[in-house]
C-alpha positions as CSV (number, residue, x, y, z in Angstrom):
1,X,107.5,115.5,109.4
2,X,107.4,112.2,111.4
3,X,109.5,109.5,111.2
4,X,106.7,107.2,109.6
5,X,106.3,109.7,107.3
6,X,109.7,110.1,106.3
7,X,109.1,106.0,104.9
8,X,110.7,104.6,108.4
9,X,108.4,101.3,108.9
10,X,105.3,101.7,111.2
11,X,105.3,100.5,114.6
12,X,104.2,96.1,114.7
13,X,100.9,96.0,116.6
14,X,99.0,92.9,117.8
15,X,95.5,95.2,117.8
16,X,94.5,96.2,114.3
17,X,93.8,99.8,113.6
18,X,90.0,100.8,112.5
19,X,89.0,100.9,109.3
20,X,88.3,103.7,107.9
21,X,84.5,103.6,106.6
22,X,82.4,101.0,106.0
23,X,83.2,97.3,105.7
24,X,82.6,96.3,101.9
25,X,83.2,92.7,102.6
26,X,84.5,89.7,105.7
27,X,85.3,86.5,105.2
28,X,86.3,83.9,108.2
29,X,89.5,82.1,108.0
30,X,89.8,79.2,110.2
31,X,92.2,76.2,110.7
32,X,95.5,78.8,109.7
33,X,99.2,77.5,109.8
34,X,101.8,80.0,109.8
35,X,105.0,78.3,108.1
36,X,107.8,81.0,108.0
37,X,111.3,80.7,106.8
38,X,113.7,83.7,107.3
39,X,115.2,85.0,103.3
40,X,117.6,87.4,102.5
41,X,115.6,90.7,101.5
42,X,117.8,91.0,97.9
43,X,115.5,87.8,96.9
44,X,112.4,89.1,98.4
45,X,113.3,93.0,96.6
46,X,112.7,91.9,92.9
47,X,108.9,90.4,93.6
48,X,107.7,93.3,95.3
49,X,105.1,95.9,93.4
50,X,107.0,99.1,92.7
51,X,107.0,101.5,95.4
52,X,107.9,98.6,98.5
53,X,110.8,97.4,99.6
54,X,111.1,94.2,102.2
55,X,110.1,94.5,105.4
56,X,112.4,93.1,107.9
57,X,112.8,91.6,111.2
58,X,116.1,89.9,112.9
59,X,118.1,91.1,110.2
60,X,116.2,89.4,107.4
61,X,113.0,89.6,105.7
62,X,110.6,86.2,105.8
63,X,108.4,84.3,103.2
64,X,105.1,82.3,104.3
65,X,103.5,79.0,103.1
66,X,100.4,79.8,104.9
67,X,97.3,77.5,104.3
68,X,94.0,78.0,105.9
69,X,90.3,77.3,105.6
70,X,88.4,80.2,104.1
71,X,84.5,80.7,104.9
72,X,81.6,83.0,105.0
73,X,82.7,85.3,102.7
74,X,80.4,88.4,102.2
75,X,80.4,91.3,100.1
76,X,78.8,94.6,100.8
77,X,76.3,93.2,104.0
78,X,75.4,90.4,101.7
79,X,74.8,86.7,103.2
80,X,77.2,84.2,103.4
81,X,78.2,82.9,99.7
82,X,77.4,79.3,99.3
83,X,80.0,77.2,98.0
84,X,82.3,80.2,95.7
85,X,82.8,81.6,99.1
86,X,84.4,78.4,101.2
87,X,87.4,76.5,99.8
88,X,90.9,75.8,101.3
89,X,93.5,78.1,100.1
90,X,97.3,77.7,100.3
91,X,99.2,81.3,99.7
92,X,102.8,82.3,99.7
93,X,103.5,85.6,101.2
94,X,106.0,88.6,101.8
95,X,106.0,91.4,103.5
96,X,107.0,94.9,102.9
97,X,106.8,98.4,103.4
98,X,105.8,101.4,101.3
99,X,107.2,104.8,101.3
100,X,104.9,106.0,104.0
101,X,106.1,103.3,106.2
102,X,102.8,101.4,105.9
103,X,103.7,97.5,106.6
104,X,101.6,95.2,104.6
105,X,101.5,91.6,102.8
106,X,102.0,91.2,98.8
107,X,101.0,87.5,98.0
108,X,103.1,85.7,95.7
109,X,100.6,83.0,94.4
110,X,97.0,82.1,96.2
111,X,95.9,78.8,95.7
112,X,92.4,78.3,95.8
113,X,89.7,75.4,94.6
114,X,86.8,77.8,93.4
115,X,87.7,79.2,90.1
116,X,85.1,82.1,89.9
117,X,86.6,83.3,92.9
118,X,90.3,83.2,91.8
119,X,88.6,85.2,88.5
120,X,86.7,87.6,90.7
121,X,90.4,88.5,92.7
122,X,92.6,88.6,89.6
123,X,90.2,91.0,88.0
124,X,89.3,93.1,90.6
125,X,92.4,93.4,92.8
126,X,95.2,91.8,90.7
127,X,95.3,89.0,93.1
128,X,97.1,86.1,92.3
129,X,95.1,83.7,92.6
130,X,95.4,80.0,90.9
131,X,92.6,77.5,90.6
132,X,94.2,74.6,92.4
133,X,92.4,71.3,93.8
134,X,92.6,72.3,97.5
135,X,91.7,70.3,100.5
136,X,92.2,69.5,104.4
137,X,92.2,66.5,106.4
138,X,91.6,66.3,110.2
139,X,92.7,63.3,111.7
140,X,94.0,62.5,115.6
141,X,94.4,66.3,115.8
142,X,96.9,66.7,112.4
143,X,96.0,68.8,110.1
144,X,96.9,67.5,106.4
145,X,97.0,70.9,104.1
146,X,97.4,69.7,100.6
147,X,97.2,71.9,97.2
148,X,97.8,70.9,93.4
149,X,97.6,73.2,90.8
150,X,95.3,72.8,87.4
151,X,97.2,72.6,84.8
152,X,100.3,72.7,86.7
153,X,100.6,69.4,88.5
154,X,104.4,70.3,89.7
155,X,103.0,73.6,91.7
156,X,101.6,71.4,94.6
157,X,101.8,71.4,98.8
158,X,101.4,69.0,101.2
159,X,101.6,70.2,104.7
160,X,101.0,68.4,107.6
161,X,101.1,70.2,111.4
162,X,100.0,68.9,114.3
163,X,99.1,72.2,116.8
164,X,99.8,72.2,120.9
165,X,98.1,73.9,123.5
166,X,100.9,76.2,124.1
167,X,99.5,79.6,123.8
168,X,101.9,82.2,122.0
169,X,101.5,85.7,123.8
170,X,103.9,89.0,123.4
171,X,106.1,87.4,120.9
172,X,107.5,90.4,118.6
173,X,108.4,87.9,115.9
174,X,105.3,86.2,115.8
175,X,103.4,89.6,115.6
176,X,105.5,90.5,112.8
177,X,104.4,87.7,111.0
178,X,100.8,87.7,111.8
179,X,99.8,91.4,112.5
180,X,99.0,92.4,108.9
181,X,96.3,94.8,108.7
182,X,97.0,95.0,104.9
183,X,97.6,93.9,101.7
184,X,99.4,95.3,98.8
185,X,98.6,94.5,95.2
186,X,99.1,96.4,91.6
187,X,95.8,97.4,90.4
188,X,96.4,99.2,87.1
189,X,99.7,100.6,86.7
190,X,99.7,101.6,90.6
191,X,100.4,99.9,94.0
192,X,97.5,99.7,96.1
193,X,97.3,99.6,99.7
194,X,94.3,97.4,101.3
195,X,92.9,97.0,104.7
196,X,91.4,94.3,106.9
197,X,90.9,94.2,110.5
198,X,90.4,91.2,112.9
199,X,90.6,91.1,116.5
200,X,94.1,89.6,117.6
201,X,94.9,86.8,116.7
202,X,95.1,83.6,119.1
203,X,98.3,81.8,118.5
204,X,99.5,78.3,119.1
205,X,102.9,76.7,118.4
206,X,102.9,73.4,116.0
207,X,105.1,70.9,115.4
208,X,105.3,70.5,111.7
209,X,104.9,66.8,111.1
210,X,105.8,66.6,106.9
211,X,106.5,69.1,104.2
212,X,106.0,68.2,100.6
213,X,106.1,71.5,98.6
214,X,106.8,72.9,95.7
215,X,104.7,76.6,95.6
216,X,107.9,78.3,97.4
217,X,110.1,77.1,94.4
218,X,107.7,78.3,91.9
219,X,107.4,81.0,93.7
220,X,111.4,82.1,93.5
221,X,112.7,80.4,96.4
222,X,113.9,77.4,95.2
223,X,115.1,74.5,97.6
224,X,113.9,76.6,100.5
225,X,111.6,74.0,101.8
226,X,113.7,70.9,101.5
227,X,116.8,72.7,102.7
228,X,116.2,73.6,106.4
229,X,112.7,73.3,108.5
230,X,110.8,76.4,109.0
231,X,111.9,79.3,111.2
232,X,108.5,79.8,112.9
233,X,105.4,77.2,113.0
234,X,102.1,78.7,114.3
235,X,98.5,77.9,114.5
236,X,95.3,79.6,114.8
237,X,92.0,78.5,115.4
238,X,90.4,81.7,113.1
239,X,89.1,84.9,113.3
240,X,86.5,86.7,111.5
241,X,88.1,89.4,108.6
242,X,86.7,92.6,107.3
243,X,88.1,94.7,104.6
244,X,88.1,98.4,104.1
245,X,88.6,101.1,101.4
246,X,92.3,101.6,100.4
247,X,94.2,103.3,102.7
């Protein structure tokens, strides 16, 4: 049996695997930043479907604030959704590993503006979506991310990075933190493994210009954001998502 199989983690890879079948839906996410603080993996353990444990790098395991532009979403060759299918969403993420050693993402909260959408996700997937009013701001090349939640007021993000033309290439922790060619979620009493697959990713370093946020908190890591800056600040102009069949 090989090691992978044995539950040792998966080689990182920059160049996503293909999926197996069909596409049954892409979306385009544009406009992302990559906010990344480094956690001890005994907080990350407890919010993890059964089945995963934390997937680590450095010594630690990592959360994200990670808001983005989302666009163009299509399901099963259909045309682009108007409207239900483009909104700004704001997500919290984790990363982990499952007892095959397949690396993957399990979202802590999604924060997103179109409410049949965050319906669609929880009931189909689990997803946890939240119907939030969402929005982004370009001016003088800073990008103003900010999220409140209905119903919620006090889950809210305000994020403000301004990107450089540094190009990040060959950086093993910035591949760990973007080459996620899954998702995990718990669809009916099971964990579920999902696929996507984009071509790599074109990275940027940021400077992150203000943080107001409170969706790490709520999520279980409180003070994290007020405490100490981010460990890792990325941007990407976007690239173009399909999703597969579980695997």
């Amino acid at each position: 049996m090989s090691a992978a199989g044995m539950g040792e983690a998966w080689p990182v890879s920059a160049v996503a695997p293909p999926l197996a079948g069909r596409a049954t839906a892409s979306q385009r996410w544009s406009h992302l930043a990559f906010l990344h603080w480094r956690v001890d993996a005994a907080l990350v353990a407890p919010l993890l479907p059964a089945g995963l444990r934390p997937d680590e790098f450095g010594g630690s395991s990592w959360v994200g604030l990670i808001p983005f532009v989302l666009d163009r979403a299509t399901v099963f060759g259909s045309p682009p959704v108007p409207y239900f299918g483009n909104f700004v969403e704001v997500n919290v993420r984790l990363y982990a590993v499952d007892e095959k050693g397949r690396r993957g993402v399990v979202f802590v909260s999604l924060e997103a503006s179109r409410l049949a959408a965050v319906l669609a996700a929880r009931a189909l997937f689990s997803i946890p979506y939240m119907w939030s009013r969402t929005r982004l701001q370009v001016t003088a090349g800073d990008f103003h991310f900010s999220s409140t939640r209905h119903f919620a007021a006090g889950a809210h993000s305000d994020i403000v990075i301004r990107p450089t033309t540094t190009p990040v290439v060959g950086d093993p922790v910035a591949d760990f933190l973007t080459a996620r060619w899954a998702l995990f979620t718990r669809v009916r009493g099971r964990t579920v493994h999902l696929r996507n697959h984009h071509e790599p990713w074109a990275l940027f370093t940021a400077e992150l210009v203000s943080l107001d946020d409170s969706l790490l908190a709520t999520a279980g890591f409180p003070g994290l954001a007020g405490s100490r800056p981010p460990d890792s600040v990325l941007y990407s102009p976007g690239v173009t998502t399909w999703f597969g069949t579980r695997g």
